[in-house]
N, C-alpha and C positions, 0 to 999 in steps of 0.2 A: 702019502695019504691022498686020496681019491678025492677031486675037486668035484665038486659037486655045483650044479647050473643054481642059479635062485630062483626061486618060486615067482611066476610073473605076476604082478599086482593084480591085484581084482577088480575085476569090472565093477565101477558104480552102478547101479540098477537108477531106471529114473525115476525120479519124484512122481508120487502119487499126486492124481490131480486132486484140488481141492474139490470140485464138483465133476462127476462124469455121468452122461448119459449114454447107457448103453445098448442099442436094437431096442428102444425103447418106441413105444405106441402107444394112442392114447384115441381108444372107438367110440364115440356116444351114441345114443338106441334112441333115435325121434322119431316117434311116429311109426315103428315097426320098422325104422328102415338104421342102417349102418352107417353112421358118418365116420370116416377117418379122419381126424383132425390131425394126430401128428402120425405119423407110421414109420418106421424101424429107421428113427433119427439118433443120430450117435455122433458125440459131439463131449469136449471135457473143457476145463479152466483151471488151470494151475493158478497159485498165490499170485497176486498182483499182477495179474494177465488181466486182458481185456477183450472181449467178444462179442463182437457184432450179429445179430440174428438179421436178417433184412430180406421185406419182400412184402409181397402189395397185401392188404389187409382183405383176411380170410387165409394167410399161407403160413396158416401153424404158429407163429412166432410164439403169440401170448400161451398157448397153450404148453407149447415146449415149456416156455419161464415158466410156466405153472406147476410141469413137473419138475422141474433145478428147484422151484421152492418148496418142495413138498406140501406145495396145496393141491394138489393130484395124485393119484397111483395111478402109475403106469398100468393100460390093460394087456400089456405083457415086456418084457424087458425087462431092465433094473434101471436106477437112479443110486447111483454111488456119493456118499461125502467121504473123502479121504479112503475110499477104498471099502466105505462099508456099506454096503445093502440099506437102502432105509428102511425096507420093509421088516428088515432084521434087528433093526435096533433096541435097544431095552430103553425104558421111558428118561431115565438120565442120559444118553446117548442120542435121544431125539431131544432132548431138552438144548443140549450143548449147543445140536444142529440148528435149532429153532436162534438160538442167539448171534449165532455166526453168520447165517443168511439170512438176509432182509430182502424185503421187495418194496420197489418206488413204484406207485399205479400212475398210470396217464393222466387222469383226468384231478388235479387240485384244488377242481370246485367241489367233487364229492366223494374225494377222499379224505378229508377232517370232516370230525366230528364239530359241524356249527353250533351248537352248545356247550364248546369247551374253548375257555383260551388256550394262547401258544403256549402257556406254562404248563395246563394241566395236560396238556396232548402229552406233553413234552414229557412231564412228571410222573405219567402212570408207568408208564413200561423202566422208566428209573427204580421206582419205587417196587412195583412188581417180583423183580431182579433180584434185590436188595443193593442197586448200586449207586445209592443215594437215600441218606436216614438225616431228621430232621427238614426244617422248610430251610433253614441256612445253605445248608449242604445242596440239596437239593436246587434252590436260587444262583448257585454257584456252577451248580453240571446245567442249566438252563443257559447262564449266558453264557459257557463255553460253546455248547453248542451251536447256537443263535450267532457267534462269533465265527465259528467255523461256516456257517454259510454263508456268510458276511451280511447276516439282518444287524447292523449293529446300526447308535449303540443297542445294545440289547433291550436295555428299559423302556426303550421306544416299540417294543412288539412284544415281552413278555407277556402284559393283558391284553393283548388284544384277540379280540375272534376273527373267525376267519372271515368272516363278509369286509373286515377294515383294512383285509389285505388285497394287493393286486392280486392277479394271477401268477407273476413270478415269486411274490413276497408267498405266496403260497402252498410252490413249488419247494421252495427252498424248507419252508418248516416243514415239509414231507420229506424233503431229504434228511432235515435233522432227527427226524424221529426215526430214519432209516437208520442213524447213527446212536442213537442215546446206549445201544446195546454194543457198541464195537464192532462192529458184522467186520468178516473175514472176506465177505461176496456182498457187495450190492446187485440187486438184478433190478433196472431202469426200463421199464412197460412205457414206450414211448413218452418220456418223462418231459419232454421240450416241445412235444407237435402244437401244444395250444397256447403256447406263449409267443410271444412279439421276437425277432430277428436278435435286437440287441441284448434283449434279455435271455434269448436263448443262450449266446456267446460265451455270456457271462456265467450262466448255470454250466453250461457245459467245460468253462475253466475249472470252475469250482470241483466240479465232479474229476476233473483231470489231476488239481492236486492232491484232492485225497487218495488218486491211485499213485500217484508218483513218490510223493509227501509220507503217505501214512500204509502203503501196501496195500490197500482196497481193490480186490478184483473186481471184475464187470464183467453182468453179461449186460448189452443195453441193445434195446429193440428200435427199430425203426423203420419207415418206409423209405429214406431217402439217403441215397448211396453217399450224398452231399456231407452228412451227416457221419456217418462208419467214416469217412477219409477226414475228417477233420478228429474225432475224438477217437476212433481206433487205428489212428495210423502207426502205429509200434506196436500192434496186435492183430488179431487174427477179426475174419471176416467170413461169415457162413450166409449162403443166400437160400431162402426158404419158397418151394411153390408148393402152392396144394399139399402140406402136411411134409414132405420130403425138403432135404438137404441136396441142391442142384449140384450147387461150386462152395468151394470152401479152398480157404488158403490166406498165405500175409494179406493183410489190409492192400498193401502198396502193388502186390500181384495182380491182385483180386481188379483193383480201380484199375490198372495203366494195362490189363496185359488181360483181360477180360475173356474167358473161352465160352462159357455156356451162353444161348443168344439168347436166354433170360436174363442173366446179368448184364448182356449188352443193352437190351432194353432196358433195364431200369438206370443205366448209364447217359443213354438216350433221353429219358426224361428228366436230367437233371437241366436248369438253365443255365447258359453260360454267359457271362456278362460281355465278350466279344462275340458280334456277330460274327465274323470270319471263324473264331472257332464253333459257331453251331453249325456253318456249312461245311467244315470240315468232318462233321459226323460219321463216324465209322459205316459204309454204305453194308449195306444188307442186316443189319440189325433192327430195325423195324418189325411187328410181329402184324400176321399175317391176319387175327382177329384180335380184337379189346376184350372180348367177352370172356371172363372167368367160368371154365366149369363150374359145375356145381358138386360138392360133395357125396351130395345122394345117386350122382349120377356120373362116377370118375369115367373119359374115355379110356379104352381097352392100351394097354401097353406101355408107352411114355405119355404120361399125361398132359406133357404139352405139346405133343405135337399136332393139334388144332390147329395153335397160335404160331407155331414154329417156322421158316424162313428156312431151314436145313431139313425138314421131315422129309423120311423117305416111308417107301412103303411097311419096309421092316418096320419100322418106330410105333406101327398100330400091334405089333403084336410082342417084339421085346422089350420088357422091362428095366431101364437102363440104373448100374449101381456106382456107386461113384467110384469113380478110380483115377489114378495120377492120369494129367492131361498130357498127351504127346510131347504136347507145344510149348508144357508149361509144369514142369516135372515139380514145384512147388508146391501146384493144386491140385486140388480135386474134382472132376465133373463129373458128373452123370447123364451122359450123352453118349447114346449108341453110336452115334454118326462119326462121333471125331477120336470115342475110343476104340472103335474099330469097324474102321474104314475098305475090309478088303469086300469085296464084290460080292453079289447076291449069287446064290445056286438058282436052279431051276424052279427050285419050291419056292423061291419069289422071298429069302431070306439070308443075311450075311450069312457067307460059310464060316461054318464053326461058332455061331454067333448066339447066345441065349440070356435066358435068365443067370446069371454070375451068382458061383454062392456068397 
């Protein structure tokens, strides 16, 4: 009898991300003119991942979270949950989606409703659901919650409004309302920038257990790189100018091993509590202007090389797309200069050098 080989096991296919954004943009029309807020950013988060959006404010961040929460359509690309189109979905299929992704806003002086206590903030989107019937029942999903953010004991903040809260005590009932539904994703709109040091610490453990703890993805915004290495350092890290995706890669790449001289710069403005290490500062990362483009008015090519410290002549007229970094096979840049570095032709442009599809 004829031996026959065995069939070789089959490849696992990978896990669908729970959120992906894909070649996704997002144009607004002021004034007769074109703003690009996000433009062909593509970016996903698997279950209990964590992702950092970071970059100086006006560079897309909030707007990308807007489209992950589907409080935006994309003006072209897609916005996938678990692989399905949202613009495709049948109204139970956006319902689900609506339950599983929550958004934390920035500001928690005027994100609660000041004519509602903690209870009823708390209460409606319970009740709404059907995940909570009767006021017992109900009293009971309140102070788990309130205990989950550590507002305890609970009966100490269940009445009250939000003017008798701090600004952290605030925070945190915004996170629990982020929670009363289960969400599968939180997405954090610079949820710590207005609050005091130690109480940021503290929100940001808290937000750390629930991803460790309880499987809670993150995307969470910020302007300060300080911030993505403390709360995404076991996760990834995307850096955002002017509506585009610069650098992208691990948290820990991203911080110690820095390619695009955006992210150096905003590296650059972190402080550091040893003066010896601010002299130490990585030399030539400094940017060459302060001044933010303006949207209505993006310059021609790599849009930062104004600001840029590497700009060459090319850099005004190719558009650079992110691609693994030489130096840092990890990441991702989008940088003409460092992704291809061979020498200009006569036409005053890297040979072989263009728009990447």
């Amino acid at each position: 009898m004829l031996e026959t080989s065995a069939d070789p096991a089959p490849q696992s296919s990978p896990p669908v991300p729970l959120i992906e954004l894909d070649h996704a943009s997002q144009v607004f029309h002021v004034k007769g003119k074109d703003l690009p807020a996000v433009s062909d950013v593509s970016l996903s988060v698997g279950a209990g991942e964590v992702l950092c959006l970071v970059g100086e404010s006006g560079s897309g961040k909030t707007t990308t979270a807007r489209l992950a929460a589907g409080l935006a359509s994309p003006t072209s690309g897609a916005v996938r949950f678990e692989g399905q189109d949202l613009a495709e979905m049948s109204r139970a299929e956006r319902h689900a989606y609506r339950r599983a992704v929550q958004y934390i806003h920035q500001d928690p002086y005027a994100s609660l409703n000041p004519i509602r206590s903690v209870r009823s903030t708390l209460a409606i989107p319970l009740r709404k659901h059907g995940l909570a019937h009767g006021a017992a029942e109900v009293d009971e999903r309140v102070d788990e919650l309130l205990t989950t953010v550590d507002l305890v004991p609970p009966a100490s903040y269940r009445e009250k409004f939000p003017h008798q809260l701090s600004g952290g005590q605030r925070q945190r009932v915004a996170v629990a309302r982020g929670l009363t539904l289960s969400p599968r994703l939180l997405i954090a709109d610079e949820s710590t920038s207005m609050l005091d040091v130690s109480i940021r610490v503290s929100l940001l453990n808290m937000l750390t257990r629930l991803r460790t703890q309880d499987g809670v993805a993150f995307i969470y915004i910020t302007h300060d790189l300080a911030l993505a290495k403390y709360f995404a350092w076991e996760g990834r890290t995307a850096v955002m100018y002017l509506g585009k995706i610069v650098e992208s890669g691990p948290t820990p790449q991203v911080i110690n091993n820095p390619q695009h001289p955006y992210t150096k710069a905003l590296l650059e403005a972190v402080p550091e509590p040893d003066p010896e290490l601010t002299r130490q500062k990585r030399a030539g990362a400094g940017l060459i202007s302060a001044e933010i483009p303006s949207l209505a008015d993006l310059p021609s090519g790599c849009t930062f090389h104004p600001r840029c410290p590497l700009a060459e002549d090319r850099c005004r007229e190719i558009i650079p797309v992110l691609r693994t970094a030489p130096a840092a096979p990890a990441q991702d840049v989008a940088c003409t200069v460092l992704t291809d570095p061979r020498p200009r032709t006569s036409a005053g442009t890297a040979a072989g050098a263009g728009e990447l599809p």
